[in-house]
C-alpha positions in Angstrom: 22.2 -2.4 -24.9 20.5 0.8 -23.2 16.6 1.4 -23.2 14.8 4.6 -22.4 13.0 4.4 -19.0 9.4 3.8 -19.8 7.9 6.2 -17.3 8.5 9.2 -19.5 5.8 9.8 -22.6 8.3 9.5 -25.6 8.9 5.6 -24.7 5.5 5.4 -22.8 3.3 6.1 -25.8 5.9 4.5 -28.5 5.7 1.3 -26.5 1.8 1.3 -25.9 0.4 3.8 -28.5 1.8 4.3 -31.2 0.4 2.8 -34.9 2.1 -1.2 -34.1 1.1 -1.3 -30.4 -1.8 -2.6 -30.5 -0.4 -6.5 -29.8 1.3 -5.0 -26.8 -1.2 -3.0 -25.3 -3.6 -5.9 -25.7 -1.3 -8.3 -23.6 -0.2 -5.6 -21.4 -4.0 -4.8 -20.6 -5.1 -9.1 -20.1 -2.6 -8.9 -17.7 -3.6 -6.1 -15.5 -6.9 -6.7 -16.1 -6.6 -10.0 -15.0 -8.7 -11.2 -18.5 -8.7 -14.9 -19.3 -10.8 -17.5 -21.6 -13.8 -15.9 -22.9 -13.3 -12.0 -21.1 -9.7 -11.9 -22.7 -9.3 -8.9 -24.8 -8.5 -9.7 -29.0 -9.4 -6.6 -30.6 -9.1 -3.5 -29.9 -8.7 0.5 -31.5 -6.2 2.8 -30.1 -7.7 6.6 -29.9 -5.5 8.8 -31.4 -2.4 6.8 -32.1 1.1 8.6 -31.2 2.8 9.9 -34.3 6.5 10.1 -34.7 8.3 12.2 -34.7 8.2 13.3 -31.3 5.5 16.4 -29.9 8.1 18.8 -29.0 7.5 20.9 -25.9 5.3 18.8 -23.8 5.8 19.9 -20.5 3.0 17.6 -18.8 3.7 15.4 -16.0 2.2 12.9 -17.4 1.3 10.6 -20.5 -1.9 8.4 -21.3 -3.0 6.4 -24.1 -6.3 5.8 -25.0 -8.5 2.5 -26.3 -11.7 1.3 -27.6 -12.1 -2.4 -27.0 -13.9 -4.8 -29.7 -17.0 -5.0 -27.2 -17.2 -1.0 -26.6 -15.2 -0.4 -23.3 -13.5 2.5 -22.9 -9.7 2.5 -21.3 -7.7 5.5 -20.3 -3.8 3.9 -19.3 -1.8 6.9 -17.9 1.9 6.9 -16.6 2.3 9.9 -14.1 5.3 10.8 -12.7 5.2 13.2 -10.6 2.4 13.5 -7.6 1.5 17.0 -8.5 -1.4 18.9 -7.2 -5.7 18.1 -8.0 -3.7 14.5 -9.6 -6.4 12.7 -8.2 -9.2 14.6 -9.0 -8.1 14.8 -12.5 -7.9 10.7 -12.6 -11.6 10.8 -11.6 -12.8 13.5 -14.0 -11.3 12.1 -16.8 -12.7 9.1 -16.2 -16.1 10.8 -15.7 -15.4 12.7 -18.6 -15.0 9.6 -21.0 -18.2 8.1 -19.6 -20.0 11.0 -20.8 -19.0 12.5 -23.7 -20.2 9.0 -25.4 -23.3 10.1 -25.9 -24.5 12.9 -28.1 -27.4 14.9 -27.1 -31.1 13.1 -27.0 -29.3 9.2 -27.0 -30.5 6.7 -25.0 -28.4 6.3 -21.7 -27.8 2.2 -22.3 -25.7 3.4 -25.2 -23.1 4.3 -22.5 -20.1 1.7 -22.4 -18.2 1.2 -19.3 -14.8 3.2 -18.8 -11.6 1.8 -17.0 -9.0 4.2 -16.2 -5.7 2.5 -15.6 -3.2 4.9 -14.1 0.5 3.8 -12.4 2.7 6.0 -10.8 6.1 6.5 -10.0 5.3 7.6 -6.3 3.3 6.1 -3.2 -0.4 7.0 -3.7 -2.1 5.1 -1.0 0.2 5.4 2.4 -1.9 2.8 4.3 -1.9 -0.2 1.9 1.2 -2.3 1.1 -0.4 -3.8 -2.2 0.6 -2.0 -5.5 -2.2 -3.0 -6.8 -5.8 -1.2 -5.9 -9.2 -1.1 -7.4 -12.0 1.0 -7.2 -15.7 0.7 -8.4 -19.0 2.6 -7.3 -20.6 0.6 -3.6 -22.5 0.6 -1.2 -20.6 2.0 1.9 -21.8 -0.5 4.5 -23.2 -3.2 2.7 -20.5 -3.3 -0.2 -23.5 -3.6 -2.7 -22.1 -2.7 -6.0 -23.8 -0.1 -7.8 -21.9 -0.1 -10.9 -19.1 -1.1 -12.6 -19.2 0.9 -15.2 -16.2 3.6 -14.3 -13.6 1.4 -12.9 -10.5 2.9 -12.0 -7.1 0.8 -11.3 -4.0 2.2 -9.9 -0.8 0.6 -10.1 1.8 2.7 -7.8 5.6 1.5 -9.0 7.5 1.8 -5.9 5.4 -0.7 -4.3 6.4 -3.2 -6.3 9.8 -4.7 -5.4 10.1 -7.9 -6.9 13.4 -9.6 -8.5 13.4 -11.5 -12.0 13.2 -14.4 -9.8 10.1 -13.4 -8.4 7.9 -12.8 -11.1 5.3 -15.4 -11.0 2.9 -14.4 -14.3 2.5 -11.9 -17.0 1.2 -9.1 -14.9 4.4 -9.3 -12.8 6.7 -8.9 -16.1 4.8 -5.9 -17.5 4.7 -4.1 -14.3 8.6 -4.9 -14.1 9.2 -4.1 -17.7 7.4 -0.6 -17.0 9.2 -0.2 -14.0 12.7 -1.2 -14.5 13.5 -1.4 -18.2 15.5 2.0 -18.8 17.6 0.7 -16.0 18.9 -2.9 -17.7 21.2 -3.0 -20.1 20.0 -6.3 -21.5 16.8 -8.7 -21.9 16.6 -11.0 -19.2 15.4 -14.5 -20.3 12.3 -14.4 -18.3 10.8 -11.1 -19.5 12.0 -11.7 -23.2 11.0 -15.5 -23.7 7.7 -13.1 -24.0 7.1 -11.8 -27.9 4.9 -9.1 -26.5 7.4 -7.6 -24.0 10.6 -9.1 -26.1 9.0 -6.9 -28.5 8.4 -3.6 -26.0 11.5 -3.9 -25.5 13.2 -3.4 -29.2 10.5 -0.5 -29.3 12.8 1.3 -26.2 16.1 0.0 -27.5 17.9 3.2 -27.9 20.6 1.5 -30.6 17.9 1.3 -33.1 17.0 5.5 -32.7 18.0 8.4 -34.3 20.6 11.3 -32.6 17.6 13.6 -32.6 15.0 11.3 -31.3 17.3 10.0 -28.4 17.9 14.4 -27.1 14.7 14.5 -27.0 14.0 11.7 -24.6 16.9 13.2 -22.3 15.4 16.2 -22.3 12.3 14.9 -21.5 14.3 13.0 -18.7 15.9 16.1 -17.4 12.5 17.9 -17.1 10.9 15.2 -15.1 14.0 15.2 -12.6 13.9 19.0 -12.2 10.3 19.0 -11.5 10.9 16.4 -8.9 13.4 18.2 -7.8 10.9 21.3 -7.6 8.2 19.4 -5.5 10.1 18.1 -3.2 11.8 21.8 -2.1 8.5 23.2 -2.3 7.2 20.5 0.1 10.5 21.3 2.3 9.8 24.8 2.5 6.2 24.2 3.6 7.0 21.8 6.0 9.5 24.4 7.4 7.0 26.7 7.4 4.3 24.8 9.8 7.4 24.0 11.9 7.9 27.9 12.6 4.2 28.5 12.7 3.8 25.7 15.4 6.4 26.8 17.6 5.4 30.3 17.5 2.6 29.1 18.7 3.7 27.2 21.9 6.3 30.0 22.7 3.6 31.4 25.3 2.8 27.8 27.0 6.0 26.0 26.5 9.8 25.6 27.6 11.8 26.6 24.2 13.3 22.0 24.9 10.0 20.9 24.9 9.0 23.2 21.5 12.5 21.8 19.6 10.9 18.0 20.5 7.3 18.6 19.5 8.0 20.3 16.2 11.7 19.0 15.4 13.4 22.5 15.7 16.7 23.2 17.0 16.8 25.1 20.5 18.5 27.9 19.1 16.2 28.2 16.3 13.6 28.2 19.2 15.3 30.7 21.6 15.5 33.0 18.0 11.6 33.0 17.7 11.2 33.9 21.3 13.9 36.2 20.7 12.2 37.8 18.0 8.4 37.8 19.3 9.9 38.8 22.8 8.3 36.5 24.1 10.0 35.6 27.7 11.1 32.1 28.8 
């Protein structure tokens, strides 16, 4: 068996937002959410529910998929894949943006439900925490008081997680797996699929039971992703080369061209070649 890799929208939204997701996403959220006994989530209305056939020509980085729980919260889920410029800001303004477009103009404020924007990524978000997991509310900066919990937002960031099947310890461990790893397997392991919810993700992604057309569409999909990422990261080489030639132009005037090629990772040569051409003399 071969499954599509979760990451990009097609299998994203077919898994988690399409018209039968709704026992999914409602398991996949408990989990993340960490909702048990009474908080657990049992209803629940997905906002615009993904239609197939596919939307030809997205060209977005990303992919989200709205709900409206049965007790009025608000939650934004969004795969991105690419760390891509104002990502962040975008995370928060949409969240803001949920919050307050609830209310139409003269309602009472309490009308307002809370809004939880789950986002995971396929990069390192947070360079100075090892946890995949991380959560932010609204507190007070000293003190910790929390102001309000009503715009939550959770990021999940993919390469952080590097568990093995025999390392899963609950459900929020097999989804996060699932999400992470499933267009890479080529069969159900017995301790993801002794799940319905995820046995049943996974026959969603199972690639024997699409059509020719649907199937190019998801490889094209794929093949965008990988040349974007392929984009970003030249992009970020050519700008890192960049402050490496500004740098040492700078030091040409105080420093030996050896000490320039340690500070800013430059060959000699390259060195002696910016002296060369600034005349500046050794």
């Amino acid at each position: 068996m071969r499954f599509l890799d979760v990451k990009t929208d097609y299998a994203f939204k077919r898994v988690f937002g399409a018209e039968g997701s709704k026992p999914l996403l409602i398991s996949f959220l408990n989990a993340i959410l960490e909702y048990v006994g009474d908080q657990a989530i049992v209803d629940l209305a997905i906002v615009d529910p993904y239609q197939i056939p596919l939307l030809k020509g997205m060209k977005d980085t990303y992919v989200d998929v709205k709900a409206r729980l049965a007790n009025g919260k608000q939650v934004i889920i969004e795969m991105q894949v690419l760390n891509v410029a104002g990502f962040e800001k975008r995370i928060l303004h949409n969240a803001a943006k949920q919050y307050a477009t609830q209310l139409q103009q003269g309602e009472d404020y309490n009308l307002l439900n809370p809004v939880i924007a789950i986002t995971l990524t396929d990069f390192i978000l947070f360079d100075d925490s090892p946890e995949h997991l991380s959560r932010f509310r609204l507190i007070e900066r000293e003190r910790f008081i929390e102001y309000s919990d009503d715009v939550e937002l959770l990021f999940i960031e993919l390469p952080k997680f590097r568990k093995e099947l025999g390392q899963l310890r609950d459900i929020q461990d097999r989804w996060i797996y699932f999400v992470k790893n499933a267009g890479s397997l080529e069969y159900i392991p017995d301790s993801l699929g002794s799940d319905p919810c995820i046995h049943a993700a996974f026959d969603q992604i199972n690639e024997a039971a699409m059509s020719l057309e649907e199937l190019e569409l998801q490889h094209k999909r794929h093949d965008f992703i990988i040349l974007q990422r392929g984009s970003l990261a030249l992009a970020e080489a050519k700008g890192e080369r960049q402050a490496q030639l500004a740098i040492a132009r700078n030091l040409l005037d105080v420093l030996d061209d050896a000490t320039i090629s340690v500070k800013t990772g430059l060959s000699i040569e390259e060195v002696q070649g910016l002296r060369a051409a600034k005349g500046v003399p050794l």
